[in-house]
N, CA, C and O atoms as a printed pandas DataFrame, in Angstrom:
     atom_number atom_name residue_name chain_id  residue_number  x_coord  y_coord  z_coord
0              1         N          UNK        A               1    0.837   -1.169    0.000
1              2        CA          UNK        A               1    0.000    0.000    0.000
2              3         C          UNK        A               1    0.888    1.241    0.000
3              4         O          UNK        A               1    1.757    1.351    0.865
4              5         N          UNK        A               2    0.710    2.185   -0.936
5              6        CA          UNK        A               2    1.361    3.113   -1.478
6              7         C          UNK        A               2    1.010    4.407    0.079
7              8         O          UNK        A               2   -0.193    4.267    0.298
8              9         N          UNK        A               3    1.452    5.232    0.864
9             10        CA          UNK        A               3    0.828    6.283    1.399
10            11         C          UNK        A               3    2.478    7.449    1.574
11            12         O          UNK        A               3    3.643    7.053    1.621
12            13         N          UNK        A               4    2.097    8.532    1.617
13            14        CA          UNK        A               4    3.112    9.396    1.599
14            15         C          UNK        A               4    2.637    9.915    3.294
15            16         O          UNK        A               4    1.527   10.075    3.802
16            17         N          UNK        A               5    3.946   10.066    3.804
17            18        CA          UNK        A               5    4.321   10.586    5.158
18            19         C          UNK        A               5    5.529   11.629    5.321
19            20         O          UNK        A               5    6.604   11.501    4.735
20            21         N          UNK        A               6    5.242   12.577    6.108
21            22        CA          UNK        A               6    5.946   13.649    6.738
22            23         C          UNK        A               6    6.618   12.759    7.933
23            24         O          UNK        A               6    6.007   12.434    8.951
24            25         N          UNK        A               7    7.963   12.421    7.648
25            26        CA          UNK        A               7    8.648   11.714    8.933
26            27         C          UNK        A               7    9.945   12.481    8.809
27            28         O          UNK        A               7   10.773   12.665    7.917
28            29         N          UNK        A               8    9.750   12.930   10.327
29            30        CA          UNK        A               8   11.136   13.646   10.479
30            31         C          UNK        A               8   12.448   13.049   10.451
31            32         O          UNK        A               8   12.761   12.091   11.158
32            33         N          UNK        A               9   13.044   13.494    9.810
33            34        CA          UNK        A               9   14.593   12.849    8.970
34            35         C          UNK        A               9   15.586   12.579   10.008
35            36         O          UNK        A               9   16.664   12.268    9.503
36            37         N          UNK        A              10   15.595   12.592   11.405
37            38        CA          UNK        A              10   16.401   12.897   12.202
38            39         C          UNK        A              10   16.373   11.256   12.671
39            40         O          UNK        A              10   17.243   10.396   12.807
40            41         N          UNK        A              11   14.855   11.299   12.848
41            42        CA          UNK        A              11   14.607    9.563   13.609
42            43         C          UNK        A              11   14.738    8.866   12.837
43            44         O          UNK        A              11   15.349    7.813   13.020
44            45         N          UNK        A              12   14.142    9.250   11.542
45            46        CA          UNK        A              12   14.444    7.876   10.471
46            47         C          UNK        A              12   15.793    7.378   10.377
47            48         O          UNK        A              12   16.132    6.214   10.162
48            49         N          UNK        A              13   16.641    8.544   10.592
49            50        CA          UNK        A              13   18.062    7.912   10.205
50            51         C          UNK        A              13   18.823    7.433   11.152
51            52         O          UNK        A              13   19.855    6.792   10.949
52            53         N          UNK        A              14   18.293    7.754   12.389
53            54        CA          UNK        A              14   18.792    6.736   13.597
54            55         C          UNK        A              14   17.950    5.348   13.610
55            56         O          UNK        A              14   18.716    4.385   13.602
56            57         N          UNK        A              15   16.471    4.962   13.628
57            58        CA          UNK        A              15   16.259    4.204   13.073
58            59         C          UNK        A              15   16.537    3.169   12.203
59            60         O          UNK        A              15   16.389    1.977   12.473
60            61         N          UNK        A              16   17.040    3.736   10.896
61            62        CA          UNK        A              16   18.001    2.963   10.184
62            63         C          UNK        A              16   19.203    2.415   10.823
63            64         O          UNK        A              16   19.541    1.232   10.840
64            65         N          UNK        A              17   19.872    3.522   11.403
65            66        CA          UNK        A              17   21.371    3.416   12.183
66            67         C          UNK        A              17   21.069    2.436   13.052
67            68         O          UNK        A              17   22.007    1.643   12.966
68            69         N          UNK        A              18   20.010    1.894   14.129
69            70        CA          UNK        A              18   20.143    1.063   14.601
70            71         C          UNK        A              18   19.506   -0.215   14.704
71            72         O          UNK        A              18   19.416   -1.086   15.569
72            73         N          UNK        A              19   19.052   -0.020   13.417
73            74        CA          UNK        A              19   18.056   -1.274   13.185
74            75         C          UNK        A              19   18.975   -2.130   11.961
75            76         O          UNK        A              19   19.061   -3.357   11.983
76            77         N          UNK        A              20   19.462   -1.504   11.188
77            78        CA          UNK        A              20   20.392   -1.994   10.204
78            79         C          UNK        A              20   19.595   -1.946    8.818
79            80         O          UNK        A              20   20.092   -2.433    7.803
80            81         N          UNK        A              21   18.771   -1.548    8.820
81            82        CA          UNK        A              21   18.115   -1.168    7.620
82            83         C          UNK        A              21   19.018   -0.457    6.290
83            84         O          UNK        A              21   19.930    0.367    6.361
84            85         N          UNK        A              22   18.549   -0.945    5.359
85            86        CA          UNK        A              22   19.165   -0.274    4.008
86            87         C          UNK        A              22   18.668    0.873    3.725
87            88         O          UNK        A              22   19.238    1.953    3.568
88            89         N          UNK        A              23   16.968    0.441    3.634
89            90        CA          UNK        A              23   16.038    1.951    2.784
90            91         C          UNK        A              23   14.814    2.102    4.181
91            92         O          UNK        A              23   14.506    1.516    5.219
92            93         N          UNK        A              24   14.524    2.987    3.581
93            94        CA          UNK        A              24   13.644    3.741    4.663
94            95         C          UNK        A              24   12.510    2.914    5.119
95            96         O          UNK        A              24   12.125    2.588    6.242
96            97         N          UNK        A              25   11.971    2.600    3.601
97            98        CA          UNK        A              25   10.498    1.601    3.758
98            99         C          UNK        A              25   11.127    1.008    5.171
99           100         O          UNK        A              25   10.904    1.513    6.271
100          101         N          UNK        A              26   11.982   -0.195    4.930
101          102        CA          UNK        A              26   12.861   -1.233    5.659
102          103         C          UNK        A              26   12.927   -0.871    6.697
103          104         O          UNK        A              26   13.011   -1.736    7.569
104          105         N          UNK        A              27   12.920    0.609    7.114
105          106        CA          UNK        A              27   13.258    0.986    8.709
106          107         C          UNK        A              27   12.082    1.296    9.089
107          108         O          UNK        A              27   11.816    1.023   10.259
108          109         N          UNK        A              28   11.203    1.836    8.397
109          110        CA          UNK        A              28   10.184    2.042    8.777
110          111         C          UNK        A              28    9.213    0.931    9.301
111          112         O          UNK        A              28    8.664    1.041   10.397
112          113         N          UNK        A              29    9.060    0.061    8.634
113          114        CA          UNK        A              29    8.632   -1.508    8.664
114          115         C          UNK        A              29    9.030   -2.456    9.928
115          116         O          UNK        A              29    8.230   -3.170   10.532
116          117         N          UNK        A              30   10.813   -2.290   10.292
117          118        CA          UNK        A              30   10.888   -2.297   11.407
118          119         C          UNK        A              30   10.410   -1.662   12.766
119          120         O          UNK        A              30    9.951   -2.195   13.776
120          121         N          UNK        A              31   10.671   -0.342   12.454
121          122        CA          UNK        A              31   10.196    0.168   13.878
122          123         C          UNK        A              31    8.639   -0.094   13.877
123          124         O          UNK        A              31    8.116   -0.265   14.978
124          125         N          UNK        A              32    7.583   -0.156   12.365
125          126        CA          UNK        A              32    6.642   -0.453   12.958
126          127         C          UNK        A              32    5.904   -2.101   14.117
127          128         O          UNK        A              32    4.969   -2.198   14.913
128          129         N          UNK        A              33    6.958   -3.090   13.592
129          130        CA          UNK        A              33    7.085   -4.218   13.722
130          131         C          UNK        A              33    7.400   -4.310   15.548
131          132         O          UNK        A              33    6.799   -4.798   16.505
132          133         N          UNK        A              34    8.625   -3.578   15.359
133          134        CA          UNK        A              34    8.828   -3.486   16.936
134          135         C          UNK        A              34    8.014   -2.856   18.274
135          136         O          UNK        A              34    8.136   -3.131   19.468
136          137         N          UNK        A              35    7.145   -1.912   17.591
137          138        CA          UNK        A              35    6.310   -0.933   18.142
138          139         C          UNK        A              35    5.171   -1.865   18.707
139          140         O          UNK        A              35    4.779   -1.736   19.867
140          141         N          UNK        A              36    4.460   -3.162   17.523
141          142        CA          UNK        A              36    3.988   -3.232   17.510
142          143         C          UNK        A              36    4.114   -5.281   19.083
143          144         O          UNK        A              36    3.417   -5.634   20.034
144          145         N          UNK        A              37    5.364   -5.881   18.396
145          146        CA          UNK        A              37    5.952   -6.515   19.489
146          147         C          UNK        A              37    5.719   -6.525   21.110
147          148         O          UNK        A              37    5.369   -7.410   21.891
148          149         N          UNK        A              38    6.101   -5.013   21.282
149          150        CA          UNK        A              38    6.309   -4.208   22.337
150          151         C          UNK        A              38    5.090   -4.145   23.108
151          152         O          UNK        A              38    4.756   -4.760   24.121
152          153         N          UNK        A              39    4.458   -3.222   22.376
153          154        CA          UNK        A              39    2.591   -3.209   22.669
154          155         C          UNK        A              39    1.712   -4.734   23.164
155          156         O          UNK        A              39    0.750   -4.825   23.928
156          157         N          UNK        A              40    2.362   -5.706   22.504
157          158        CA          UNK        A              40    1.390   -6.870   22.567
158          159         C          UNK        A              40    2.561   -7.816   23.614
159          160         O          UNK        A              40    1.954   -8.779   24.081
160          161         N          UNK        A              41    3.774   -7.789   24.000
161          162        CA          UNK        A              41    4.239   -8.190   24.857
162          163         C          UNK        A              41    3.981   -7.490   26.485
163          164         O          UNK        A              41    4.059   -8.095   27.554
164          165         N          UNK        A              42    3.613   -5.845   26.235
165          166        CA          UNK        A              42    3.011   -5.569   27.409
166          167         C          UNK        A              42    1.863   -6.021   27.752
167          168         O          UNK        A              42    1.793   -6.463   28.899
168          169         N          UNK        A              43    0.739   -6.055   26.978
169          170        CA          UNK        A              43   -0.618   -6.784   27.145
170          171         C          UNK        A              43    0.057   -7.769   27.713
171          172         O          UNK        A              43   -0.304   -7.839   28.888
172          173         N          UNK        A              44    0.920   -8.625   27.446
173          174        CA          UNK        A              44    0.798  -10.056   28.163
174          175         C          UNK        A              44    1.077  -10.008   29.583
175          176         O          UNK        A              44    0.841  -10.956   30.332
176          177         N          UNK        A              45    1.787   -8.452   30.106
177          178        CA          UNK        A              45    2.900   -8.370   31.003
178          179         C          UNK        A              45    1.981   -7.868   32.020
179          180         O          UNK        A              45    2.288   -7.632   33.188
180          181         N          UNK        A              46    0.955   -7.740   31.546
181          182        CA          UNK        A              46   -0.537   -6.892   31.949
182          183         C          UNK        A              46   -1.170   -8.074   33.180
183          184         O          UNK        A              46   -1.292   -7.931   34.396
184          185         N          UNK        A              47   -1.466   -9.153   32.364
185          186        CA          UNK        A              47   -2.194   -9.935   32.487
186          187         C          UNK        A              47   -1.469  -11.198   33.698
187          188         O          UNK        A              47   -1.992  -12.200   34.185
188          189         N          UNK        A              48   -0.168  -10.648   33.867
189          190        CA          UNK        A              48    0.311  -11.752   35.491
190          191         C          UNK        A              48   -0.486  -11.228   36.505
191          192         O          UNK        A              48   -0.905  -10.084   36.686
192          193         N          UNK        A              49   -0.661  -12.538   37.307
193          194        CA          UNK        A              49   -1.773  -12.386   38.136
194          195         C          UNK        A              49   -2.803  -11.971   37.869
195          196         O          UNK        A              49   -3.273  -11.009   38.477
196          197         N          UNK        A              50   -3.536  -12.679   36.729
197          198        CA          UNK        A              50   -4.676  -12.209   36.690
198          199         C          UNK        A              50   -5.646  -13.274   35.884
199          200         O          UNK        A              50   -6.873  -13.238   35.797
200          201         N          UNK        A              51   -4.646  -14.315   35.273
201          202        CA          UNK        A              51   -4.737  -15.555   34.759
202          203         C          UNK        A              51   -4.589  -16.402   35.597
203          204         O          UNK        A              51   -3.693  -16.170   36.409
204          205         N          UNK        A              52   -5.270  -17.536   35.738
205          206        CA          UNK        A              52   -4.691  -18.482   36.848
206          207         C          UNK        A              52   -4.586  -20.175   35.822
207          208         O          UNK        A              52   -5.556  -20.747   35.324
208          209         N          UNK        A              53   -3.305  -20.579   35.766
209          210        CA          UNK        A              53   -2.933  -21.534   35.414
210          211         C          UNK        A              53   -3.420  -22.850   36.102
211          212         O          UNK        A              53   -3.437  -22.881   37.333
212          213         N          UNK        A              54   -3.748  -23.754   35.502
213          214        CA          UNK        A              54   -4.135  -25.345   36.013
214          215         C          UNK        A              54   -2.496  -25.956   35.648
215          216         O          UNK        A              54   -2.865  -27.008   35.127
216          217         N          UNK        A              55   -1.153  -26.006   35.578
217          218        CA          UNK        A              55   -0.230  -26.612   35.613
218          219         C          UNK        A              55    0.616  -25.410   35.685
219          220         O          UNK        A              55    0.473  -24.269   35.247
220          221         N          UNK        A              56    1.735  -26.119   36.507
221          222        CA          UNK        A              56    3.501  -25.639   36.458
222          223         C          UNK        A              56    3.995  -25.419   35.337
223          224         O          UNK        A              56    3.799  -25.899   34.221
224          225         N          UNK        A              57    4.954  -24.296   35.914
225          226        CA          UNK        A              57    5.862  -24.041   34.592
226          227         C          UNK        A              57    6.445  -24.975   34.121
227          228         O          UNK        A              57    6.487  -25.153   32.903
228          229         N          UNK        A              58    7.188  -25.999   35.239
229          230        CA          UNK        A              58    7.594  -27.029   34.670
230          231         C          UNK        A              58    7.005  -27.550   33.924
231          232         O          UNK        A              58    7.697  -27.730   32.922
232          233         N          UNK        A              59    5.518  -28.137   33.766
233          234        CA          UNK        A              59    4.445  -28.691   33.196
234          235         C          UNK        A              59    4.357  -27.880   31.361
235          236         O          UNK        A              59    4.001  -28.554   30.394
236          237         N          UNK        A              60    4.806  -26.211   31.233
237          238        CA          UNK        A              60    4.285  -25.578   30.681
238          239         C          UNK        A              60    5.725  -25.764   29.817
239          240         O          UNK        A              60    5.630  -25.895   28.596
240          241         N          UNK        A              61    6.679  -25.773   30.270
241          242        CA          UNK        A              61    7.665  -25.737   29.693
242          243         C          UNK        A              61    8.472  -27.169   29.148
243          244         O          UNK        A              61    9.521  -27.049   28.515
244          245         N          UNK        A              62    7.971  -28.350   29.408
245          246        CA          UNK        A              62    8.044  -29.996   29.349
246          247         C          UNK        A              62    7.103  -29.836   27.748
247          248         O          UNK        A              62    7.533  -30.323   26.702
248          249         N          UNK        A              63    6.065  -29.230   27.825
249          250        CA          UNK        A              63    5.027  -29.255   26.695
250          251         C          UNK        A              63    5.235  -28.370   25.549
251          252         O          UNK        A              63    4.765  -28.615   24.438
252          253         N          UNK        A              64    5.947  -27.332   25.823
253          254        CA          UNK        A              64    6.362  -26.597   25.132
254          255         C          UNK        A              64    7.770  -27.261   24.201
255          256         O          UNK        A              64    8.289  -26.775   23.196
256          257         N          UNK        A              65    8.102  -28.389   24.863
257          258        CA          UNK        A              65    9.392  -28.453   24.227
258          259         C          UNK        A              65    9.023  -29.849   23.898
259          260         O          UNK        A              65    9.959  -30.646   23.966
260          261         N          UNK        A              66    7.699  -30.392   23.506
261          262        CA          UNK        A              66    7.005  -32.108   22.864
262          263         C          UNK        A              66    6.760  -30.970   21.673
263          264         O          UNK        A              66    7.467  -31.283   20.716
264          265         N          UNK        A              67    6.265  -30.178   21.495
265          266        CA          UNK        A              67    5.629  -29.281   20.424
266          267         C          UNK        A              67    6.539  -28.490   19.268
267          268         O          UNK        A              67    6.294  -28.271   18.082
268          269         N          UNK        A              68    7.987  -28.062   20.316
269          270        CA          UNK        A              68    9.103  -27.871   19.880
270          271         C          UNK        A              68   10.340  -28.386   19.584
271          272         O          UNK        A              68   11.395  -27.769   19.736
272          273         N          UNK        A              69   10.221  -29.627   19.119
273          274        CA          UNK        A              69   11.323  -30.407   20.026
274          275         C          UNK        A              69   12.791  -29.901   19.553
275          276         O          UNK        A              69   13.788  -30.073   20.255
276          277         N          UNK        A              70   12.815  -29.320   18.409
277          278        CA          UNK        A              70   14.166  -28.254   18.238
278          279         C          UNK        A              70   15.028  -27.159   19.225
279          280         O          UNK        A              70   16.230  -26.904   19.293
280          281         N          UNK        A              71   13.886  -26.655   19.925
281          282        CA          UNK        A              71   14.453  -25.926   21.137
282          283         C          UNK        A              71   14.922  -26.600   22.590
283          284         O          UNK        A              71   15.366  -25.885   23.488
């Protein structure tokens, strides 16, 4: 999707600088990616104590790794 944006040149190019990006799209795409990571890893960070689990981590993490068995 094609859209034109006013982005100040200062962040984009640190952006780039520390994301490793080539072109702008690319940095842009990242930081939206990360923004978006961020946001939905706090929701989760939200939600301790407030979920209540029927098994152990041990339990959670034994199952996690029948499902994964690469890790």
């Amino acid at each position: 999707m094609r859209t034109t944006l006013v982005i100040n040149e200062h962040l984009l190019e640190e952006v780039r600088t520390l994301s490793g990006a080539r072109t702008k799209k690319e940095a842009v795409e990242k930081a939206m990616k990360e923004f978006i990571r961020r946001r939905k890893s706090k929701k989760l960070l939200d939600l301790e104590g407030k979920v209540e689990l029927a098994c152990s981590v041990a339990e959670l993490i034994s199952r996690r790794r029948k499902d994964v068995p690469h890790r």
